[in-house]
N, C-alpha and C positions, 0 to 999 in steps of 0.2 A: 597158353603158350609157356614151355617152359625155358627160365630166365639162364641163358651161360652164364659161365662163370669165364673170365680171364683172367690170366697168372700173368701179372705185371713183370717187366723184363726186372733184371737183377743182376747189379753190376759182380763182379768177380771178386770173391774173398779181397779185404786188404792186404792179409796178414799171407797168404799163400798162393793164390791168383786164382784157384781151383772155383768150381761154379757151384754156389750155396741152392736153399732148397728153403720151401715154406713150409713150418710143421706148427701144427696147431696144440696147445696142451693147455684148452681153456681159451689163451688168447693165442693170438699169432706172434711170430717171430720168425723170422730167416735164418740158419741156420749153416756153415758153411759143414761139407760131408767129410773133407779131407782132416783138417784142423781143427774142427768143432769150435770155433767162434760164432758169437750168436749174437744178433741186435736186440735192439731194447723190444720189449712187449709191443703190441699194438690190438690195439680192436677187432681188427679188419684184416685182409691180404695184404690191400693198397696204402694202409695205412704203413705196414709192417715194412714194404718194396721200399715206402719214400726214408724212411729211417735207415735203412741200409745201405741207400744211396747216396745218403749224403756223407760227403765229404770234408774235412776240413780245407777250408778257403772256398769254397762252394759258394759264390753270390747266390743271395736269395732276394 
């Protein structure tokens, strides 16, 4: 059986509001298309989604 993949949801640009994108170049990162602000590296998709999601003041 072959394994999906899911594209973890992805909150809206900080900086613009416009809706970022997962691009890979080795590792992942998110990307936004409008303003080109990018989050930190990650491993993984999901790892890349949680980093861009977070927020300052964000309880964890």
């Amino acid at each position: 059986m072959e394994q999906e993949t899911l594209v973890p949801i992805l909150k809206p640009c900080p900086f613009c509001g416009d809706r970022p994108q997962i691009v890979q170049s080795g590792t992942f990162a998110v990307q936004c298309a409008d303003c080109g602000a990018m989050g930190p590296p990650a491993p993984n998709m999901e790892r890349a989604a949680v980093r861009w999601n977070r927020r300052k003041g964000d309880d964890f």
